[in-house]
C-alpha positions in Angstrom: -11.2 -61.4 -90.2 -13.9 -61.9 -87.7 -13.3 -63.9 -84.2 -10.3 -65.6 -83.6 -10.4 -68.6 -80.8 -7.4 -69.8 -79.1 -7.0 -72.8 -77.3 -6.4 -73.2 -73.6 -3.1 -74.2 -74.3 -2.3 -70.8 -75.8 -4.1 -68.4 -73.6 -1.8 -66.6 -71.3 -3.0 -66.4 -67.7 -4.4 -63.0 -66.3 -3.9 -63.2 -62.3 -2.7 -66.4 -60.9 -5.0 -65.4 -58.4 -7.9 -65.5 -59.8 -8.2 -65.0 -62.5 -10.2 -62.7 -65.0 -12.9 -62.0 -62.1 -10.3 -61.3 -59.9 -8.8 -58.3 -62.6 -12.4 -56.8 -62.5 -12.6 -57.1 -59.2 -9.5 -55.0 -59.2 -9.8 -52.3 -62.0 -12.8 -51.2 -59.4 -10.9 -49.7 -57.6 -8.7 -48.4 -60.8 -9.7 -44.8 -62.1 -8.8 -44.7 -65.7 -7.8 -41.8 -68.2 -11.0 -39.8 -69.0 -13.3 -42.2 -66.2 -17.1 -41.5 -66.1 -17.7 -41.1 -62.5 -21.4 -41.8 -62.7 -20.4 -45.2 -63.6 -17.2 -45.8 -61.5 -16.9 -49.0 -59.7 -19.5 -50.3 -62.4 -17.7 -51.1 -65.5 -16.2 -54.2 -66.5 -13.5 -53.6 -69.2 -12.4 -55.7 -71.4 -9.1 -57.8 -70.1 -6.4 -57.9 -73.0 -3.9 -60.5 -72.5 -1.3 -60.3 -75.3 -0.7 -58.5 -78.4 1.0 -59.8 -81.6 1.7 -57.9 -84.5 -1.3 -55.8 -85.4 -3.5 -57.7 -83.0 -4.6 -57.7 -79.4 -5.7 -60.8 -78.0 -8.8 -60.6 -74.9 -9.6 -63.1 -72.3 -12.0 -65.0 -74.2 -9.3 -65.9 -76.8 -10.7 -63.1 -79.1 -7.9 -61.5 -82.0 -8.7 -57.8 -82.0 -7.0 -55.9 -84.9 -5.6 -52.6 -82.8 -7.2 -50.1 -85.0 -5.9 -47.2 -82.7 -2.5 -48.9 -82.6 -3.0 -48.6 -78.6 -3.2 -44.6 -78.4 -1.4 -43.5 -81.5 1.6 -45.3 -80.7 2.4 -48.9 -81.2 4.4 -48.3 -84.4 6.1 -51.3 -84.5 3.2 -53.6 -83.5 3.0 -55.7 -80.5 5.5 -58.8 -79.0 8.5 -57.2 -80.6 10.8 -59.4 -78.3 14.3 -57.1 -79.5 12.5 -54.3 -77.5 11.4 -56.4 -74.2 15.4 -58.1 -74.4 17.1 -54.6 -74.8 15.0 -53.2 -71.9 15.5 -56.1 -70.3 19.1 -56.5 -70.1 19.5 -52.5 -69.6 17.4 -52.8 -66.2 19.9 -56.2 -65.1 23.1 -53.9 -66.1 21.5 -50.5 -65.0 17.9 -50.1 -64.2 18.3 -46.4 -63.4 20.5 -43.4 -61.9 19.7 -39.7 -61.4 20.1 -37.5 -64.8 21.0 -34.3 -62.7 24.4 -34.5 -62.6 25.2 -37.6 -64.1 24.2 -39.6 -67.9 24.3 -43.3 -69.0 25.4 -44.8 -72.2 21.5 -45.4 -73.7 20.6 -41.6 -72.9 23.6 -40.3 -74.8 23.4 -42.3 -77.2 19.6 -42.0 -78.2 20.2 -38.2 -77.8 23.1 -38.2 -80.5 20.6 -40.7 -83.2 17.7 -38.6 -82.5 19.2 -35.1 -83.4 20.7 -36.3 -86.6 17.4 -37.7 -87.5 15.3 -34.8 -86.4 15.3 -31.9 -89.1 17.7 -28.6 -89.6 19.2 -27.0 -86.8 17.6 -29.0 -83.7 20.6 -30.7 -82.7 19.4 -30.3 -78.6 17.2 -32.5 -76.8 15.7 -33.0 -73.7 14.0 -36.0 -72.4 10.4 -36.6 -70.5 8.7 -39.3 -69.8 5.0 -38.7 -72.0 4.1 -36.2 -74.2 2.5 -34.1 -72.1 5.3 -33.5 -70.3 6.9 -32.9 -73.3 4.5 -30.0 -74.5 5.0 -28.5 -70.5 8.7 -28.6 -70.6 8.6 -27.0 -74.2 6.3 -24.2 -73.0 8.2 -23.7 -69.9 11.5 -23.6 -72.0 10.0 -20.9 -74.2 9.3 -18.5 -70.7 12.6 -19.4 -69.5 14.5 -18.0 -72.7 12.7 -15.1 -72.9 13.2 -14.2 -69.1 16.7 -14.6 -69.6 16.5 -12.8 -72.9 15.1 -9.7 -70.4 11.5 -10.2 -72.5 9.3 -11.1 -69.4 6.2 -9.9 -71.2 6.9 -12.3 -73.7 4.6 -15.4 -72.7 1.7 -15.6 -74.3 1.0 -18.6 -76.3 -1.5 -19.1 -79.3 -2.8 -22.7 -80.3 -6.2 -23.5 -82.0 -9.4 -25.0 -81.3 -9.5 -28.9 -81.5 -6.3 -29.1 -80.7 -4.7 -31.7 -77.8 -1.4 -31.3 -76.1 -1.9 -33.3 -73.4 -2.9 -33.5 -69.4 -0.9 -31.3 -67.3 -2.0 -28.1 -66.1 0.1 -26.3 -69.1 -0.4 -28.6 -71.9 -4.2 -29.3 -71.1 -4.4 -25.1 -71.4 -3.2 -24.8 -74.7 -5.3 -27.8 -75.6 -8.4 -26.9 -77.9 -11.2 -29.5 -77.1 -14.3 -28.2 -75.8 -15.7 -30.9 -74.3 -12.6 -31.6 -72.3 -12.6 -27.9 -70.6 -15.5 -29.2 -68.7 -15.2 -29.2 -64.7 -11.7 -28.3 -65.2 -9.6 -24.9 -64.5 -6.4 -23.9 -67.1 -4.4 -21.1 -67.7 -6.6 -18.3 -69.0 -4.7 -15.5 -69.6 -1.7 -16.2 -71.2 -3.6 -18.7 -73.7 -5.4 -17.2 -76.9 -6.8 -19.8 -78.8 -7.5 -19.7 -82.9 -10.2 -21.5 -85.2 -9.6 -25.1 -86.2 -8.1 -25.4 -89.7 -11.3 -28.3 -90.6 -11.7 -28.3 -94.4 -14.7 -29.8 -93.7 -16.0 -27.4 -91.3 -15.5 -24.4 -93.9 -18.9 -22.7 -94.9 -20.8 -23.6 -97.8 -19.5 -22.4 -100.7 -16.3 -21.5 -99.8 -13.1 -23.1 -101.2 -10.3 -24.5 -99.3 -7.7 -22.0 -100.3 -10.0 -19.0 -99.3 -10.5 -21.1 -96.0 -6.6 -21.2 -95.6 -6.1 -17.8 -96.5 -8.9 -17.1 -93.3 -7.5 -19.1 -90.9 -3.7 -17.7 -91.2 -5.7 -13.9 -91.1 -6.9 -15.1 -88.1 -3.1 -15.9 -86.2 -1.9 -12.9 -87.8 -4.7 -10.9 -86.6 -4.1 -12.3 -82.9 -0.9 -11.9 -82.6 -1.1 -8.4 -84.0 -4.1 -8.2 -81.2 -2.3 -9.6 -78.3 1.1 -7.5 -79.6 3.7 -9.4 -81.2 6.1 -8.3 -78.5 3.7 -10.4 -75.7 3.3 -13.4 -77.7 5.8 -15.9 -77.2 5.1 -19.2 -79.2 2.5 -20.9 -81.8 2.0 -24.5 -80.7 0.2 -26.7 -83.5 0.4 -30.6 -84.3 0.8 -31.1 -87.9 -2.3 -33.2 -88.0 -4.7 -32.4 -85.1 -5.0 -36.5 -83.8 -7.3 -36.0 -80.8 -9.6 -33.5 -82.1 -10.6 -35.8 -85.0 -7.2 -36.2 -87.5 -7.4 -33.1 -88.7 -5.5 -32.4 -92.0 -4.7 -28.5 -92.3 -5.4 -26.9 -96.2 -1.8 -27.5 -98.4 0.6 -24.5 -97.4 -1.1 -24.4 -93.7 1.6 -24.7 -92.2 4.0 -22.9 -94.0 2.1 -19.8 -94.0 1.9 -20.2 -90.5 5.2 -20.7 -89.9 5.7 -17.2 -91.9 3.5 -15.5 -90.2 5.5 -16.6 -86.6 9.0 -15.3 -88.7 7.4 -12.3 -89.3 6.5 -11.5 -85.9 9.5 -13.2 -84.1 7.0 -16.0 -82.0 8.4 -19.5 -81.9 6.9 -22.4 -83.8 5.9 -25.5 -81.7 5.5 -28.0 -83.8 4.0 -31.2 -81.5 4.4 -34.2 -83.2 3.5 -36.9 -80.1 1.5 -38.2 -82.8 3.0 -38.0 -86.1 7.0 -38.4 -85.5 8.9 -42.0 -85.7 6.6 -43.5 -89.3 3.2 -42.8 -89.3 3.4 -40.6 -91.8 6.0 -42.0 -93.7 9.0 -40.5 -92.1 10.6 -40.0 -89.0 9.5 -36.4 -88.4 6.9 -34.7 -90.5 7.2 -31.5 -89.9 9.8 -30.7 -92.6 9.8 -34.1 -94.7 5.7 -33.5 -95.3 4.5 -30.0 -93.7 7.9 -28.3 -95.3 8.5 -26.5 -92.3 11.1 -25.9 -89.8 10.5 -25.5 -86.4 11.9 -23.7 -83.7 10.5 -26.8 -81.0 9.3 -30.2 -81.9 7.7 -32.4 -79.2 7.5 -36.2 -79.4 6.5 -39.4 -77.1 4.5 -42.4 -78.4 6.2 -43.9 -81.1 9.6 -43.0 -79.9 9.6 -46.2 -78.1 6.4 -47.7 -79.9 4.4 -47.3 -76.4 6.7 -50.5 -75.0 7.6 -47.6 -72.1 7.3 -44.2 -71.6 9.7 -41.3 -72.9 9.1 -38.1 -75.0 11.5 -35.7 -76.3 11.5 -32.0 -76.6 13.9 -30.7 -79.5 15.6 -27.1 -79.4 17.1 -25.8 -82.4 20.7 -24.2 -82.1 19.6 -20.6 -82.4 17.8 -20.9 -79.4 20.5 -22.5 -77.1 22.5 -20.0 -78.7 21.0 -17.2 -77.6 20.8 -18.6 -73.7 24.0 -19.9 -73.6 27.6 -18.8 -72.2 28.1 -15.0 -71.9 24.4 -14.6 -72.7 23.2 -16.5 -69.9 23.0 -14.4 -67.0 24.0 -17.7 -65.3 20.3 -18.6 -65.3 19.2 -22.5 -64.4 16.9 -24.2 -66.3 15.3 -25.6 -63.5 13.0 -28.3 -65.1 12.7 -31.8 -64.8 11.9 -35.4 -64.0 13.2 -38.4 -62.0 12.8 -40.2 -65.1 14.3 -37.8 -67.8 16.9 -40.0 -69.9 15.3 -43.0 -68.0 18.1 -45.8 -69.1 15.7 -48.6 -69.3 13.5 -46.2 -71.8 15.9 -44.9 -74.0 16.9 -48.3 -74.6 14.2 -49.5 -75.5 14.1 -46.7 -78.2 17.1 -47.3 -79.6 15.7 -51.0 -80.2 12.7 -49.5 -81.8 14.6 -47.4 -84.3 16.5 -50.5 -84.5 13.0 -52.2 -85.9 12.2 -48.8 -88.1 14.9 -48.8 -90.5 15.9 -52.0 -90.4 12.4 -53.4 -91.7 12.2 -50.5 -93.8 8.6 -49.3 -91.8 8.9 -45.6 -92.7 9.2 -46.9 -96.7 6.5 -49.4 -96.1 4.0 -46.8 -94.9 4.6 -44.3 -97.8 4.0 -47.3 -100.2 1.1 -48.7 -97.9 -0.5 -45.0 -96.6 -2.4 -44.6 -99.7 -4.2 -47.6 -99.6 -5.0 -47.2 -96.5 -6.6 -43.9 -97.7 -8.7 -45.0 -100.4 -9.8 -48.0 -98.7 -11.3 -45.7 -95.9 -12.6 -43.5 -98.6 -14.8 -45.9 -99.9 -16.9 -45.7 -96.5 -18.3 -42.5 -97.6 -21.5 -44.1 -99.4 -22.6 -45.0 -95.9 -25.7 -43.0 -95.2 -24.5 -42.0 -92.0 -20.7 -41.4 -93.0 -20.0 -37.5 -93.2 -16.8 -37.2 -93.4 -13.6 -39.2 -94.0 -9.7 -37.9 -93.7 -6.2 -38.6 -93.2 -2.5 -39.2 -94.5 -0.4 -41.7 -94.2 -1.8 -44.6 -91.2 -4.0 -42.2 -89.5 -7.8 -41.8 -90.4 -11.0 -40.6 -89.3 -15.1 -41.5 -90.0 -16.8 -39.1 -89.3 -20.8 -40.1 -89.2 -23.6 -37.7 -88.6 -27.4 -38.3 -88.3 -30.3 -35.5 -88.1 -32.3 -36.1 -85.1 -34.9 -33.8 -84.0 -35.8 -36.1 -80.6 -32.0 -36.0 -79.2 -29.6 -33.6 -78.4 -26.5 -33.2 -80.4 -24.0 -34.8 -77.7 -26.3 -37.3 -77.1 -27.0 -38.4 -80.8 -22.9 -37.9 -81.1 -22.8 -40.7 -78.3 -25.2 -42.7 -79.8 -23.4 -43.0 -82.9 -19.8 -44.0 -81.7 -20.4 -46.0 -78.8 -22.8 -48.5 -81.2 -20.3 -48.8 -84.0 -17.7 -49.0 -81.0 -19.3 -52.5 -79.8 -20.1 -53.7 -82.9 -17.0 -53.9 -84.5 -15.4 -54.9 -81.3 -17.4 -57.9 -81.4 -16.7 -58.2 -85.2 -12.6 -58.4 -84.1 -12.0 -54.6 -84.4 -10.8 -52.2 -82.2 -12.4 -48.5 -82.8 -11.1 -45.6 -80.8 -14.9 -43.9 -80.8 -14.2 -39.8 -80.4 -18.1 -39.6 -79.4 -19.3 -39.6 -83.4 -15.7 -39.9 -84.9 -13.8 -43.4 -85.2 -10.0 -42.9 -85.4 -7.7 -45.3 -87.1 -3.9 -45.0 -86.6 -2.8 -49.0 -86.6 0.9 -50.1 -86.7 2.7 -49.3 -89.6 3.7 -53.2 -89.7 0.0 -53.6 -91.3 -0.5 -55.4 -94.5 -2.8 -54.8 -97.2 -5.0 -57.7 -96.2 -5.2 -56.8 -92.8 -6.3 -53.0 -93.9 -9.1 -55.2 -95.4 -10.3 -56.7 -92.8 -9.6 -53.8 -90.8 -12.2 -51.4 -93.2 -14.1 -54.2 -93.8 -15.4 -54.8 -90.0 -15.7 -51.0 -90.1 -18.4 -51.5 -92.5 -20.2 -53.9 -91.2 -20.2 -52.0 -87.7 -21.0 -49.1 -89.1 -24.1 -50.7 -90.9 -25.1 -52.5 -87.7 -25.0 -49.0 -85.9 -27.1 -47.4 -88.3 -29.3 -50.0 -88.3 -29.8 -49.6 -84.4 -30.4 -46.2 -84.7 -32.9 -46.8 -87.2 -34.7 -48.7 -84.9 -34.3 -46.8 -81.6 -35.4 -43.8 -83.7 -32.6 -41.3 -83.4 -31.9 -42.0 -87.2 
């Protein structure tokens, strides 16, 4: 599919003030996740109006397939009115009262649905308001037990390289992304991080199970390192989204998880990303990974992005060990305004609502693998290195040799052509400087992954073809 006009009649209006020129005028003064301040004040976005389905719809009347499915988390697609009407009538009943002392009828109720869906013995939950917040108040849970557990040296955390967790001072610690550590200070010593678990990274030569077999050395040998009576927690996402959907060797996980038994440190499991379909199923750390964790983390696709709210799941044992007699009457003194937000936790339960009753996580285990292979077939693009995933997440990967640029510069080059290409081609790319990540809503149909791969082609070509000519390529 390329461009898509609309008529006048069915374009929604941007400011009754003014106006498209009016929003830029505006969004000047708006500083955005991840903003370029060398260019602040200067940029002029592109205003999205609606979204239906799979597709976002711009000023200009352009359809946009969502390749990124917003970030990671529009599971259910776009103008689901159930959602809107359950929020809806929520805020005119109840738009919000403080979770401290007191609960509403949405809160308890998503919390029951939630801990029979989520796996094993993690039949606790406590509610945020993003994902970050999620991985902070799972973090700050793990020193709390062990303080009250009289383990204060307990605290040290491992996570890995390439790894995100998110944007507050804790979660942004553990997170693994090099070129996000720039101009920023985290959380140094009580953070130990370990190397990626890239297949394609391994050295030449090697296999993938001797890469495995090195990478879970390498967390035994820190924790051994650190000493296993300082290290508190392992914190891994089952597929690393940010750093470039990152699928771990088979048996990753479950050696890792091992290893963590072995030396009593708590598994983290952060699945912001994966949990609520896009890998089939509503969690994925035991129904794919086959593994239990101690902690899971959620957000995104717990309400499909339609408002915020994440999750943080405790398993029995560890209330257990906290709780009554054991206590030491200790306070878990964490949280938010907006923990259990009413409006928000109805609009999750309208989104599971839309999961199983369209049969989404089915659909995606029949519909992941084409996905897959159609992606695949990018890799006789001269400039394609590298392409992964499971289920509705994906990642290109494209490299070039240049001897006249620098590596982040070339990287740049790379992902910010394809990026405007296929946007004006009707695709939305979510460029990770030379990596374009895929992770649509699980409502899309084979002929849309069609179009969807298909623009990607065509960008992709366009973008080597500019490089070509600039000379980096």
């Amino acid at each position: 599919m390329q461009h898509q006009r609309l008529s006048a009649s069915q374009r929604v209006s941007t400011n009754t003030t003014g106006g498209p020129d009016a929003v830029h005028a505006g969004d000047n003064q708006v500083i955005h996740p991840w903003e370029a301040f060398g260019s602040y004040g200067n940029n002029r976005r592109t205003i999205i109006e609606r979204g239906e389905g799979v597709y976002l719809y711009d000023t200009d009347g352009n359809a946009l397939i969502d390749g990124p499915g917003g970030m990671w988390c529009v599971n259910v697609g776009h103008g689901r009115r159930e959602i809107a009407d359950a929020a809806a009538e929520q805020m005119t009943r109840l738009a919000y009262c403080s979770p401290w002392s007191l609960t509403t009828g949405p809160a308890a109720e998503l919390g029951q649905r939630l801990t029979a869906l989520a796996p094993g013995d993690l039949n606790h939950v406590f509610f945020t308001a993003s994902g970050s917040a999620a991985i902070d108040s799972a973090l700050r849970f793990v020193m709390f037990y062990n303080n009250v557990r009289g383990r204060p040296e307990k605290k040290h955390i491992i996570t890995r390289r390439d790894a995100y967790h998110g944007s507050t001072y804790l979660s942004a610690s553990v997170s693994g992304k090099g070129r996000d550590k720039s101009w920023f200070d985290f959380e140094t010593d009580t953070v130990h991080f370990v190397s990626s678990p890239n297949p394609y990274r391994r050295p030449d030569g090697m296999s993938v199970e001797t890469f495995c077999d090195q990478r879970i050395a390498e967390l035994e040998a820190t924790i051994e390192e650190v000493g296993a009576e300082r290290v508190a927690a392992f914190v891994a996402e089952p597929i690393l989204a940010s750093g470039g959907v990152i699928v771990p060797p088979p048996g990753y996980h479950r050696k890792c998880l091992e290893i963590c038994r072995r030396h009593d440190v708590l598994y983290i499991s952060d699945e912001v990303v994966t949990a609520f379909g896009r890998l089939g199923h509503m969690f994925a750390s035991a129904d794919v990974f086959d593994i239990q964790p101690d902690i899971i983390t959620t957000a995104k696709g717990i309400t499909s992005g339609y408002i915020p709210l994440g999750a943080v799941f405790l398993s029995d044992r560890l209330v257990a060990d906290i709780s009554g007699d054991k206590s030491n009457d200790a306070i878990f003194t964490n949280g938010f305004t907006y923990s259990g937000h009413p409006v928000a936790c109805a609009a999750a339960l309208a989104n599971l609502d839309i999961i199983e009753r369209e049969g989404l996580l089915e659909h995606v285990r029949e519909i992941g693998p084409y996905f897959q292979q159609r992606l695949a077939e990018l890799r006789d693009l001269p400039i394609v290195g590298d392409v992964r995933g499971m289920g509705l997440v994906g990642c290109v990967e494209c490299e070039i040799d240049s001897t006249t640029h620098d590596a982040l510069e070339r990287d740049y080059a790379i992902g910010n052509r394809i990026d405007a290409h296929c946007q004006e081609l009707g695709l939305l790319v979510r460029p990770f400087v030379n990596m374009c990540v895929m992770s649509p809503p699980l409502t899309i149909t084979r002929e849309q992954i069609d179009d969807l791969v298909g623009i990607l082609r065509t960008g992709i070509e366009r973008a080597t073809n500019d490089l070509r000519r600039e000379g980096i390529f």
